[in-house]
VEXDOLO-319643 format. One record per residue (C-alpha): x, y, z. Coordinates in nm, 3 decimals. Example, Ala and Ser with C-alpha at 12.3 -4.5 7.8 and 13.67 -1.06 7.14 Angstrom:
NODE      xx      yy      zz
NODE   1.230  -0.450   0.780
NODE   1.367  -0.106   0.714
END
This chain:
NODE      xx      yy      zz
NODE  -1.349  -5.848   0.493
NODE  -1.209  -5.510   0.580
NODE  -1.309  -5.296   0.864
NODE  -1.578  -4.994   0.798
NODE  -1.302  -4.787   0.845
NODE  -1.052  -4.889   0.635
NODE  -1.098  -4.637   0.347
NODE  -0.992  -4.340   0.607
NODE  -0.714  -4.548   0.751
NODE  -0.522  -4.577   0.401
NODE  -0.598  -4.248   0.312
NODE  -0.433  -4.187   0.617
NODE  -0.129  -4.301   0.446
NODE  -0.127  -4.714   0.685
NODE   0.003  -4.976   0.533
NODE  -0.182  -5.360   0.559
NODE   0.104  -5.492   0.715
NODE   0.132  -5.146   0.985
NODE  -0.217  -5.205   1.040
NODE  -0.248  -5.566   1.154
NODE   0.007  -5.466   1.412
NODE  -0.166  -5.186   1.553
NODE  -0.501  -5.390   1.611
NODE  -0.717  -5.219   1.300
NODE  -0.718  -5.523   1.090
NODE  -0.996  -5.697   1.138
NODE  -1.323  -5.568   1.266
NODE  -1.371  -5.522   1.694
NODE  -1.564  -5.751   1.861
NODE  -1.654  -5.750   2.191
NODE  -1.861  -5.568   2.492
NODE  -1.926  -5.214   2.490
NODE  -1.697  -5.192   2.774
NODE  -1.446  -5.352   2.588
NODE  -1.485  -5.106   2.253
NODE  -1.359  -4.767   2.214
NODE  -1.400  -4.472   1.953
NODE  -1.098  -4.296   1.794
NODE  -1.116  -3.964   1.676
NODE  -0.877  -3.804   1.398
NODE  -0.908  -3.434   1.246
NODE  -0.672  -3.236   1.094
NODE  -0.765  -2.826   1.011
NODE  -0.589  -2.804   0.667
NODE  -0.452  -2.996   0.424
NODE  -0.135  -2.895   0.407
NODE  -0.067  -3.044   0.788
NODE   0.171  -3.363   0.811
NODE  -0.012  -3.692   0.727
NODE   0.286  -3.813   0.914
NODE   0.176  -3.648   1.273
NODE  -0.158  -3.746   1.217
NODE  -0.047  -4.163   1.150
NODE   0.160  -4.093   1.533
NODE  -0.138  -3.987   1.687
NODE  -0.323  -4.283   1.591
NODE  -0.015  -4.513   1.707
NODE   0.013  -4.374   2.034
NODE  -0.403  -4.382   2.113
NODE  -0.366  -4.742   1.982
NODE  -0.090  -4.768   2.199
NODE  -0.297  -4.635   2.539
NODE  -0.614  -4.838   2.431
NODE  -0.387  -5.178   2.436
NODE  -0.239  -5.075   2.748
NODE  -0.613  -5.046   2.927
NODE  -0.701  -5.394   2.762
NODE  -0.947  -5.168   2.499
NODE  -0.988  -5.245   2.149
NODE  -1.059  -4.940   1.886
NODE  -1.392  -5.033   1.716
NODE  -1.374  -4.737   1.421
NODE  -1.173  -4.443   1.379
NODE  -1.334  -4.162   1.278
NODE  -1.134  -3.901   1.009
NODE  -1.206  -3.588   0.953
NODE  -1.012  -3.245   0.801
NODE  -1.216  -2.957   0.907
NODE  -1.154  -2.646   1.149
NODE  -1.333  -2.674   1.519
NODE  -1.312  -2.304   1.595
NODE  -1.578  -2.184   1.384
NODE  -1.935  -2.214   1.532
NODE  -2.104  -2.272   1.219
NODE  -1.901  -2.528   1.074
NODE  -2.053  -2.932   1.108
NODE  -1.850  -3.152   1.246
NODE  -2.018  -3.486   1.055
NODE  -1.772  -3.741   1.228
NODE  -1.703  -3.597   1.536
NODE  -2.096  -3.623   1.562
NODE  -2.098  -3.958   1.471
NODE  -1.782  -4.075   1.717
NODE  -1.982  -3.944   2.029
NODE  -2.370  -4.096   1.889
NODE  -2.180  -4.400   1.874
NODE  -2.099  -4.387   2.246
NODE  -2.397  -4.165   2.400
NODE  -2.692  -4.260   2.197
NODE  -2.626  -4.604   2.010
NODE  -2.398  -4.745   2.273
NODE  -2.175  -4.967   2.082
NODE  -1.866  -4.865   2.293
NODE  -1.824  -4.713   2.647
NODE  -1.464  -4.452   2.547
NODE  -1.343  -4.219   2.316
NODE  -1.056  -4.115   2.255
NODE  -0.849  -3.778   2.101
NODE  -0.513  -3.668   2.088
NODE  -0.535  -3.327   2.271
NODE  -0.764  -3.118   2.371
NODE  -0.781  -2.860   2.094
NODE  -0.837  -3.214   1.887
NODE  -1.197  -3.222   2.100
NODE  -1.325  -2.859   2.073
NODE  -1.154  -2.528   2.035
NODE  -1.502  -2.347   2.120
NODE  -1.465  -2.298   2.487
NODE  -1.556  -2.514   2.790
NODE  -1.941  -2.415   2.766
NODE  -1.960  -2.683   2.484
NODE  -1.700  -2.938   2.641
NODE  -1.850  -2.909   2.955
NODE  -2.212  -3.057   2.791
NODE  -2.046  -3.315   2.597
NODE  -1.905  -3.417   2.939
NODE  -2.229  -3.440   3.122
NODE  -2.395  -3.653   2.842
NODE  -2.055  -3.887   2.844
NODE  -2.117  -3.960   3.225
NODE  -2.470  -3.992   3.174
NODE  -2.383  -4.272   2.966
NODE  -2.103  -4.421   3.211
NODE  -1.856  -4.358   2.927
NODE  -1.569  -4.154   2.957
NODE  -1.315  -3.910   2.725
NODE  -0.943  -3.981   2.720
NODE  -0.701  -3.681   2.592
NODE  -0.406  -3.911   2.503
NODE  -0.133  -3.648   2.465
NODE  -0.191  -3.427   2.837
NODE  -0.332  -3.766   2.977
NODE  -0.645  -3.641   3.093
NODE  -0.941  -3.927   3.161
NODE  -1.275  -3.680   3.187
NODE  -1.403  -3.921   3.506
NODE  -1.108  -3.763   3.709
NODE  -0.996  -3.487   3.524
NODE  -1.294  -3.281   3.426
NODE  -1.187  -2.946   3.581
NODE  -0.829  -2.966   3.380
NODE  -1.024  -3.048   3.098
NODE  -1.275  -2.750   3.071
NODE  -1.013  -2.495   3.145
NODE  -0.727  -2.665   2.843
NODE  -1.049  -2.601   2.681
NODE  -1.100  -2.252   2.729
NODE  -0.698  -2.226   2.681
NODE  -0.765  -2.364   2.311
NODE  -1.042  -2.108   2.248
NODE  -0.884  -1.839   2.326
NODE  -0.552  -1.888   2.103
NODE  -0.835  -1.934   1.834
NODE  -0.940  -1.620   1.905
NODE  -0.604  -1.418   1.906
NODE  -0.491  -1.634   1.571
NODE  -0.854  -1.514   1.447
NODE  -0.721  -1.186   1.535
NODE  -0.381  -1.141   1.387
NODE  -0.518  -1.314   1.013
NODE  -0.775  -1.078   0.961
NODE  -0.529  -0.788   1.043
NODE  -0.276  -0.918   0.798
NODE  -0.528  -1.003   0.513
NODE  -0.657  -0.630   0.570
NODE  -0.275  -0.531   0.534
NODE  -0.177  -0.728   0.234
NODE  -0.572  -0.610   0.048
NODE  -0.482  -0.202   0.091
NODE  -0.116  -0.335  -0.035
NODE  -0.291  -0.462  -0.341
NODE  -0.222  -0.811  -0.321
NODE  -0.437  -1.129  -0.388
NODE  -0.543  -1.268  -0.053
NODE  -0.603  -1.628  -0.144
NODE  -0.914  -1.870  -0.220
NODE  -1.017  -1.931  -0.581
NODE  -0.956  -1.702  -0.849
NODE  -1.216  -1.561  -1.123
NODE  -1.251  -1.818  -1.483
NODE  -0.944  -1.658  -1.683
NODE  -0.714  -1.555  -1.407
NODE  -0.462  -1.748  -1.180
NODE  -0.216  -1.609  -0.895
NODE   0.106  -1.552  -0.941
NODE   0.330  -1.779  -0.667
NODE   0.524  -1.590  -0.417
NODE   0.375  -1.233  -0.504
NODE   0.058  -1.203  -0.449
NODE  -0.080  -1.089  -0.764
NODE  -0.329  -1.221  -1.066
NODE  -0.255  -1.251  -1.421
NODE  -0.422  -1.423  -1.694
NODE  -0.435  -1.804  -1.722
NODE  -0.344  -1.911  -2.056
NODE  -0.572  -2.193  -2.112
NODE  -0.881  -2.006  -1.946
NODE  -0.813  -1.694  -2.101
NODE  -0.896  -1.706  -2.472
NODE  -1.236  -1.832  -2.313
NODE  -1.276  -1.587  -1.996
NODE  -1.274  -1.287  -2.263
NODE  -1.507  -1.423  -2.520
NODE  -1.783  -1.420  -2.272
NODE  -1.672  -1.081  -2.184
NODE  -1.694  -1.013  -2.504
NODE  -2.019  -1.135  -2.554
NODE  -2.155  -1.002  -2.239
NODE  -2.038  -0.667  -2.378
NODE  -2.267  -0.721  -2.696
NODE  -2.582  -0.779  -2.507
NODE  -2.592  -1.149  -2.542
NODE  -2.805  -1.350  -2.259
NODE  -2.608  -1.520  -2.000
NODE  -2.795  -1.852  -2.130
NODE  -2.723  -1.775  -2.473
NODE  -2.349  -1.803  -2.353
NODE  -2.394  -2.087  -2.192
NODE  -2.550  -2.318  -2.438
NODE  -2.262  -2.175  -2.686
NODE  -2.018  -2.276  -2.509
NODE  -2.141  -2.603  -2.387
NODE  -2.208  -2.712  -2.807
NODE  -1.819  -2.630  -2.844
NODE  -1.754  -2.890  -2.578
NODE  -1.552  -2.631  -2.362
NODE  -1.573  -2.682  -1.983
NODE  -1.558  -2.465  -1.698
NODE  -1.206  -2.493  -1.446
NODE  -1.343  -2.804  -1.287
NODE  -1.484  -2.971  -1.617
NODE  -1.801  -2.878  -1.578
NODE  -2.047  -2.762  -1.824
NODE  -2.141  -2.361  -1.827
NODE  -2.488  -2.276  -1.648
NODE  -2.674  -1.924  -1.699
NODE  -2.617  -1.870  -1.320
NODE  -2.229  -1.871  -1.340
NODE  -2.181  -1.630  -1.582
NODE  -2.380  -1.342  -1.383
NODE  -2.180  -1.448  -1.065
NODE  -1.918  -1.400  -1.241
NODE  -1.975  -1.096  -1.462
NODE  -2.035  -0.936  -1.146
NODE  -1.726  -1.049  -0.960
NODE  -1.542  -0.703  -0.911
NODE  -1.186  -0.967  -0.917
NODE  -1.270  -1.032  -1.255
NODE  -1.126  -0.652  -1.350
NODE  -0.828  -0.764  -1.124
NODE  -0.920  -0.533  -0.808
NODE  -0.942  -0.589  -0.519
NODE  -1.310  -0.630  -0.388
NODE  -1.464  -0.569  -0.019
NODE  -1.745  -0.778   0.006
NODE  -2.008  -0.785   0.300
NODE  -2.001  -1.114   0.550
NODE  -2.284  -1.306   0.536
NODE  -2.477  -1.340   0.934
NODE  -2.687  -1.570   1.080
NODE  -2.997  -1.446   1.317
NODE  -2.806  -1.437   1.595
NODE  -2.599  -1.183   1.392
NODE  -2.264  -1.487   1.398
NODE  -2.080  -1.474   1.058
NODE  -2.172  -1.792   0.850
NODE  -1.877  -1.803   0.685
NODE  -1.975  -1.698   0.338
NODE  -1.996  -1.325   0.186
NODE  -2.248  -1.191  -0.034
NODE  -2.186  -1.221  -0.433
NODE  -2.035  -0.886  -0.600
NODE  -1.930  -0.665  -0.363
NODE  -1.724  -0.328  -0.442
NODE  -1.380  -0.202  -0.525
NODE  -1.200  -0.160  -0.212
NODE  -1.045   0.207  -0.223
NODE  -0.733   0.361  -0.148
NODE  -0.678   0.667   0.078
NODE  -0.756   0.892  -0.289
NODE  -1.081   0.710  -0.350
NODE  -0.951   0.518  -0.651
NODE  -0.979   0.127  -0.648
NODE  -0.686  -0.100  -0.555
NODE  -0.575  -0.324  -0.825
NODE  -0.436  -0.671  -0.775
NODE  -0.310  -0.760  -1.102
NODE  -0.412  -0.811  -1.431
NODE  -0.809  -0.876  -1.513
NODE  -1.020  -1.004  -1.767
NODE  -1.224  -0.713  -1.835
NODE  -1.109  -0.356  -1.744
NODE  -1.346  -0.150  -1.467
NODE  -1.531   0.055  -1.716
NODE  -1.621  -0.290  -1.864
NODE  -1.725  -0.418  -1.542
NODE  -1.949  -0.068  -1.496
NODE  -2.064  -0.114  -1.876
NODE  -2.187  -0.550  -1.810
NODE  -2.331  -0.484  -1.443
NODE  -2.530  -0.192  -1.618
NODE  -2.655  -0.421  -1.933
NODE  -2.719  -0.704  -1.685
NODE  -2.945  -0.459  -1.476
NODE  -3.141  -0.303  -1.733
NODE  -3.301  -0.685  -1.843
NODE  -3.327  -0.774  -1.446
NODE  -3.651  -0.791  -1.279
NODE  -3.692  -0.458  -1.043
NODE  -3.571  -0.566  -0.641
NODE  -3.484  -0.917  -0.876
NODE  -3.243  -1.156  -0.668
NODE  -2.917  -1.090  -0.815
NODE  -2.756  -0.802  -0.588
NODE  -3.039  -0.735  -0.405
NODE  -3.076  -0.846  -0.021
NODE  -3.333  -0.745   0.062
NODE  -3.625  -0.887  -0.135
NODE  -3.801  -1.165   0.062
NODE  -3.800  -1.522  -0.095
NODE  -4.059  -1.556  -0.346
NODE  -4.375  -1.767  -0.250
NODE  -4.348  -2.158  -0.346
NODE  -4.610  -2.222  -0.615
NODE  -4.530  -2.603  -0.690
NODE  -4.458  -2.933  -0.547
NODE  -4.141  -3.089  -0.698
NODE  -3.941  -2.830  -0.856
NODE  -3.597  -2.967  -0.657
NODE  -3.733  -3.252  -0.511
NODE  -3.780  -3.471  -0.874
NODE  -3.491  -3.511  -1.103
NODE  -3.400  -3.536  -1.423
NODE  -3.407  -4.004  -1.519
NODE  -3.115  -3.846  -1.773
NODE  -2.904  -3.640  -1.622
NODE  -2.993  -3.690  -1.274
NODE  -3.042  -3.278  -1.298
NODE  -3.350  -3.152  -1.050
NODE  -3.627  -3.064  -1.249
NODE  -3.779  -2.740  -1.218
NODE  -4.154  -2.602  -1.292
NODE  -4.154  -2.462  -1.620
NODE  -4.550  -2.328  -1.743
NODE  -4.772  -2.616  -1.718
NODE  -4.507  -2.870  -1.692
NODE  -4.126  -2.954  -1.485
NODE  -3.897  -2.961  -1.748
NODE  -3.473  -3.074  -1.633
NODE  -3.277  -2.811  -1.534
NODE  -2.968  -2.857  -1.736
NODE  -3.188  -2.885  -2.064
NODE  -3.356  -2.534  -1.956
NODE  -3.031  -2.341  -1.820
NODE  -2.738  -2.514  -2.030
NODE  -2.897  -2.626  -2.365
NODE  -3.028  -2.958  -2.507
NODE  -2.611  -2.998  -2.593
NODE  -2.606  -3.113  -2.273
NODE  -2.934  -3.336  -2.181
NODE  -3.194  -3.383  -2.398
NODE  -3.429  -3.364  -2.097
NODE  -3.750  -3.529  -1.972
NODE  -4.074  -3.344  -1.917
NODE  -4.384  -3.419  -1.742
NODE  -4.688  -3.207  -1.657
NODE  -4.756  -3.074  -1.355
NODE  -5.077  -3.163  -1.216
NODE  -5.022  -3.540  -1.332
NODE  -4.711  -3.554  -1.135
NODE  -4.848  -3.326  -0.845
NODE  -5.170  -3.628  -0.826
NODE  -4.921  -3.922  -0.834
NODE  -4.680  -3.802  -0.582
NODE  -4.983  -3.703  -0.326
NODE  -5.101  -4.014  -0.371
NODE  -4.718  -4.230  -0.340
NODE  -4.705  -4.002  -0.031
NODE  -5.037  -4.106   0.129
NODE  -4.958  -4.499   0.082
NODE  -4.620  -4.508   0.162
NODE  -4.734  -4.351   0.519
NODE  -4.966  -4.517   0.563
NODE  -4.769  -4.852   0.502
NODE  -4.508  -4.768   0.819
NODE  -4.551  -4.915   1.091
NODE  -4.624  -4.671   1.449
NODE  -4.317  -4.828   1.598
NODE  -4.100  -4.748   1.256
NODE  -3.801  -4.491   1.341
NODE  -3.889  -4.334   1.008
NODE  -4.233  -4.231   1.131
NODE  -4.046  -4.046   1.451
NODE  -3.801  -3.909   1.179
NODE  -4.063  -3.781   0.968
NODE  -4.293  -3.615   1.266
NODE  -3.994  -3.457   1.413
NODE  -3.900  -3.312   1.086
NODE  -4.229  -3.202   1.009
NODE  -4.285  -3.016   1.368
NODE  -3.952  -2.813   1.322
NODE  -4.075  -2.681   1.017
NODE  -4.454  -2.626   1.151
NODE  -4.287  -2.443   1.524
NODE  -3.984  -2.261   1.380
NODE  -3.993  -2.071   1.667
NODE  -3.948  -2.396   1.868
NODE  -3.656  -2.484   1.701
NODE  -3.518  -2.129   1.711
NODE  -3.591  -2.151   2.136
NODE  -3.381  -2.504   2.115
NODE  -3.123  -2.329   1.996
NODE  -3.092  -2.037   2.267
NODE  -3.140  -2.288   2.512
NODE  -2.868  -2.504   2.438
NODE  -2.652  -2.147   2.350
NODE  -2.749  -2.037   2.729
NODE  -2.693  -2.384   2.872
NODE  -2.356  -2.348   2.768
NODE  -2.261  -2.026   2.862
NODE  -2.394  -2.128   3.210
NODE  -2.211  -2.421   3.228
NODE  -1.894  -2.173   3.114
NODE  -2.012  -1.982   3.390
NODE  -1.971  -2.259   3.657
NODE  -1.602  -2.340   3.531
NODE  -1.463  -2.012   3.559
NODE  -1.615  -1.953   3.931
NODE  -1.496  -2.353   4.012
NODE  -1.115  -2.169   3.891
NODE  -1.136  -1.862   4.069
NODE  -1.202  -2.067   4.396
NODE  -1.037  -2.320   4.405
NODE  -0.695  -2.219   4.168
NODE  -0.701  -1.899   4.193
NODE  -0.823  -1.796   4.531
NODE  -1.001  -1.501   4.462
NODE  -1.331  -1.503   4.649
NODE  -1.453  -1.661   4.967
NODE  -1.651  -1.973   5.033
NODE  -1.974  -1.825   5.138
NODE  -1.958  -1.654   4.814
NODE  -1.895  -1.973   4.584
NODE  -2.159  -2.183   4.762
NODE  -2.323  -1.890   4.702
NODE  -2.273  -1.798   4.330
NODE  -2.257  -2.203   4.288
NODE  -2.613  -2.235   4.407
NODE  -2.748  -2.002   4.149
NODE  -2.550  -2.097   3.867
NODE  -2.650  -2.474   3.947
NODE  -3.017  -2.365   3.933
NODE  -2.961  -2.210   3.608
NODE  -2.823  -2.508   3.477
NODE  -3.080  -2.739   3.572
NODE  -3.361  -2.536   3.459
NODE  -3.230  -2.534   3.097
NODE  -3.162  -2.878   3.132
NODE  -3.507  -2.919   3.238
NODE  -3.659  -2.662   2.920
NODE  -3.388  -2.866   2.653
NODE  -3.572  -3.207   2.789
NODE  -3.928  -3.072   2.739
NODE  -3.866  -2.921   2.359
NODE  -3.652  -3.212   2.242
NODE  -3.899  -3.492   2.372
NODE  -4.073  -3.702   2.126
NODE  -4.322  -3.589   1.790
NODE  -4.689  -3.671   1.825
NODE  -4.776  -3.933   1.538
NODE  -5.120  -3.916   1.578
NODE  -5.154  -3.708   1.240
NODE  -4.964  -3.954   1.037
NODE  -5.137  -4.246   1.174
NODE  -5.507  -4.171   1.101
NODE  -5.587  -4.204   0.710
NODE  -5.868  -3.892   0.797
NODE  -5.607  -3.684   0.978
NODE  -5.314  -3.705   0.761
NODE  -5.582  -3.598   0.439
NODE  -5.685  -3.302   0.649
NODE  -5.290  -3.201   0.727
NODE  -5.190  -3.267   0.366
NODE  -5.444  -3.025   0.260
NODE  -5.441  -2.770   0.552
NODE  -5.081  -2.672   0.499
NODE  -5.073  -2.555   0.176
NODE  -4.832  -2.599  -0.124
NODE  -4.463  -2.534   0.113
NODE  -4.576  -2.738   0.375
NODE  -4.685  -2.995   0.160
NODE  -4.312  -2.997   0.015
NODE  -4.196  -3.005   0.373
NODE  -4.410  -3.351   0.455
NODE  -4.289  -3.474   0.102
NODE  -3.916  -3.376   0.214
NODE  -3.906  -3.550   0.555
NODE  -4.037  -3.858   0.427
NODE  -3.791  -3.887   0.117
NODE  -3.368  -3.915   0.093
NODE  -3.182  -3.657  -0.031
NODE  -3.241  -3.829  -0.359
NODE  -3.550  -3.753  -0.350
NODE  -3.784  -3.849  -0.662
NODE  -3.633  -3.945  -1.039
NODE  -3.840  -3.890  -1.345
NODE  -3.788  -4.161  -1.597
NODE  -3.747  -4.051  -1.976
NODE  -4.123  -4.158  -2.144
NODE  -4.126  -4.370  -2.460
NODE  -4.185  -4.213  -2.695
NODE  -4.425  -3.885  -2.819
NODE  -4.765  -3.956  -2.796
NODE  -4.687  -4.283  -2.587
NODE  -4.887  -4.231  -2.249
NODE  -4.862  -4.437  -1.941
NODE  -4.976  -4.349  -1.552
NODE  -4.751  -4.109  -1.446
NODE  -4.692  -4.329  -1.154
NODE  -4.503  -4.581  -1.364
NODE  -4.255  -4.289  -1.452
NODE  -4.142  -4.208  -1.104
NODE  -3.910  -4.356  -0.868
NODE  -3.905  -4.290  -0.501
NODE  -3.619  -4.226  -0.265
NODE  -3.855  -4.337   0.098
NODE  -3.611  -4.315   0.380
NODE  -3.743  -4.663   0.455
NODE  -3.826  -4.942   0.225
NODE  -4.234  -4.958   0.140
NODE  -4.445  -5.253   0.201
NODE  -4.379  -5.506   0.010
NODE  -4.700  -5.500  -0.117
NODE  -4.600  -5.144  -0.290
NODE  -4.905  -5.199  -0.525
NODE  -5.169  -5.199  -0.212
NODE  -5.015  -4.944  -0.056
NODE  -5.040  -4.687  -0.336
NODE  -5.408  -4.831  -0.394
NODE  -5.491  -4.706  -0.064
NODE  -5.322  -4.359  -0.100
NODE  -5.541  -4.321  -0.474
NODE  -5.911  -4.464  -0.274
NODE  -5.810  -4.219   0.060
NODE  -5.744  -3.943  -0.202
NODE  -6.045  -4.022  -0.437
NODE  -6.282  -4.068  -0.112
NODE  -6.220  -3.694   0.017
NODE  -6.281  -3.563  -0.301
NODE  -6.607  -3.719  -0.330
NODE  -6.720  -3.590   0.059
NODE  -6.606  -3.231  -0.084
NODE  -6.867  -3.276  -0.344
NODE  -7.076  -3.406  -0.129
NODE  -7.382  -3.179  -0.007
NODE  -7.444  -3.125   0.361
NODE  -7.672  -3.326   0.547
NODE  -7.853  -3.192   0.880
END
């Protein structure tokens, strides 16, 4: 039987035979103490497979020579620099130490391997490793975090800041080669590809012919759904064989690199006023020193066209509507499952359509492409309320899923909570930056006296543990109390309206959330609850027909006191 990790290890480019030599045959077995983590990224794609198969031979290597065997090697390609990007298994290599304990080490090739954000977040991920008695090894400087902690954090900082000044020197060479006119990289508009070595677009010959029908027809007035469900009956796919959708069209009708020019678009920023890493849709010709727009090769459409669609697009658009327009607030939820049920077809999300959720893909991309299922509203509203109520109710108060669940539910109830958590563990690490740099100037650099590190020291250290102290008391555990009494969790189902209703549903379901099976027939009714299939992050009772029996009485009993008249 092949280790859990085996998938990432050939795609790695190993061999069975290579394998079995290095110790990642067969599964690890032993003590914590005797386990250890491996952890692999590479930033692009284009970097050596080859490097990446020596790192893994020489940590192999050092965990053989301290009698350690690797228990799963976590592979990743994504960038650390960027503050908003996940890391998924990086997360998952250090749970595996600090939280579920199956090993005691982890190890990483270098430093800038670990983190290239700075010594603020090293520095934490430190503490909680010794917390745990487990330890970090950098393979490639040598550095074990239980004796090398101060040359860790500052390698650290070292890594951050050549992020920084590569940060730098890209975005002044992409801004060089846009006011040249050249194509910058990333993916290119439906109908146009780049032309290798110079930096320029031109058309695509197999997306062409396609590209400037629906300019064409976008030009005679004709609905971006109208296009859609056209093209998807003449069994032509978009660039990754996809069929068309309503939505793509008008991102791409207003895409200004669809007239081949070169467009400067605004950078999408979090509260905190960080760039996500996206940029808002559209955006405008970038100009030259005249005022005229910078082309970067052939287009699709010419600009007047691009003028003459944005205009025709706008005059059938909703006023302050969602398409170009930041600064409309999110419209208020008015159902239950629109997103949360899908389609038993197509596995599509169904959305609310009049009195009924209808499948997406039948609504947006024509019955070409799934003939649909349909249910209405209110019956599937009643049988998911009541699902909801017995599966609850059927968890046990010592089920993880019940922790999950109230945890979930209180971020979305305190926002502002959650928002605090995040400052706090921002601050914590600046702080702990903080200590680093003074622990440098002291004792490598020289620069200041003792009295004023012990001094400076003290303060920063009472910074630190007071944050530790605040991160403790908002991350401690969710009261269940709500979700344990049948008469409490009525009265917070319907105290919290329709979006927090879809927030309770949420928590307690997989991303999978709820499938609508196709009926049999017209005319042919059955309970709605024998047409839906639940996702539960946890398996029901297995007495799933008592369960939901309870949810329908607990429902059917509050109605009944609403009716009820008051007694004195």
């Amino acid at each position: 039987m092949h280790r859990d990790d085996y998938p990432a290890l050939r795609s790695l480019g190993f061999e069975d035979d290579e394998l079995k030599e290095l110790g990642l045959w067969l599964s690890a077995v032993g003590s914590p103490a005797e386990l250890a983590e491996m952890y692999v990224r590479r930033s692009k794609k284009k970097d050596s497979l080859s490097a990446l198969r020596e790192q893994v031979r020489r940590m192999c290597a050092h965990a053989a020579k301290e009698g350690k065997r690797i228990r799963h090697v976590w592979f990743e390609q994504k960038s650390a620099s960027k503050s908003y990007v996940r890391r998924e298994e990086f997360e998952k290599a250090t749970a595996a130490v600090t939280e579920v304990g199956l090993s005691k080490a982890l190890y990483v090739y270098k430093t800038s391997r670990l983190s290239r954000r700075g010594m603020g977040q090293v520095g934490l991920l430190l503490d909680t490793f010794e917390e745990q008695g487990a330890y970090i090894f950098v393979v490639s400087e040598g550095l074990d975090s239980r004796s090398s902690r101060t040359v860790l954090a500052f390698l650290s900082e070292q890594a951050r800041d050549q992020v920084k000044d590569l940060g730098d020197f890209v975005k002044l060479g992409m801004d060089s080669h846009k006011a040249d006119g050249k194509w910058t990289g990333g993916v290119t508009p439906y109908g146009l590809r780049a032309v290798k070595g110079e930096g320029r677009l031109e058309h695509d010959p197999k997306e062409y012919p396609t590209a400037r029908r629906i300019a064409e027809y976008l030009l005679d007035r004709k609905t971006p759904a109208w296009i859609a469900e056209t093209l998807n009956k003449e069994g032509l796919k978009t660039r990754h064989g996809r069929n068309w959708q309503a939505t793509g069209i008008i991102a791409l009708a207003h895409a200004v690199t669809w007239s081949g020019l070169v467009a400067q678009r605004e950078r999408m920023l979090d509260k905190n006023g960080q760039w996500t890493g996206k940029y808002h849709r559209g955006g405008t010709p970038l100009l030259d020193k005249n005022g005229e727009p910078i082309s970067c090769g052939k287009g699709v459409i010419t600009f007047a066209e691009h003028v003459k669609i944005k205009a025709i697009l706008a005059s059938r658009a909703q006023k302050n509507g969602p398409v170009g327009n930041r600064a409309r607030g999110k419209r208020e939820i008015s159902n239950l499952l629109s997103g949360i049920m899908h389609c038993g077809r197509c596995g599509v999300k169904e959305v609310s359509s009049g009195p009924a959720y209808r499948c997406y893909a039948r609504t947006n991309e024509g019955p070409h492409v799934c003939e649909g299922v349909s249910i209405g509203r209110d019956r599937a509203d009643d049988a998911v309320t009541q699902a909801w109520f017995g599966h609850i109710l059927s968890l046990s108060p010592e089920s993880a899923t019940l922790h999950e669940i109230a945890r979930e539910w209180l971020a979305y109830k305190d926002p502002e909570k959650e928002s605090r958590k995040a400052q706090v563990i921002a601050a914590l690490e600046s702080a702990v930056s903080r200590e680093m740099k003074l622990n440098k100037e002291f004792f490598v650099l020289g620069r200041m006296t003792e009295d004023m590190f012990d001094s400076m020291r003290v303060q920063v250290g009472e910074q630190i543990e007071s944050l530790k102290a605040e991160l403790a008391e908002l991350t401690r555990e969710a009261d269940l109390s709500p979700l344990m009494d049948p008469e409490a969790l009525v009265a917070l189902w319907n105290g919290v309206g329709i979006a927090g209703q879809r927030a309770l549903l949420r928590a307690a379901l997989t991303k999978k959330g709820i499938t609508l099976k196709a009926s049999q027939g017209r005319g042919y009714r059955v309970p709605a609850i024998d047409r839906l299939e639940f996702n539960w992050r946890e398996a029901s009772d297995p007495a799933w027909e008592t369960a939901f029996e309870a949810g329908v009485r607990l429902v059917e009993r509050t109605r009944q006191r609403r009716k009820a008249p008051e007694t004195v």
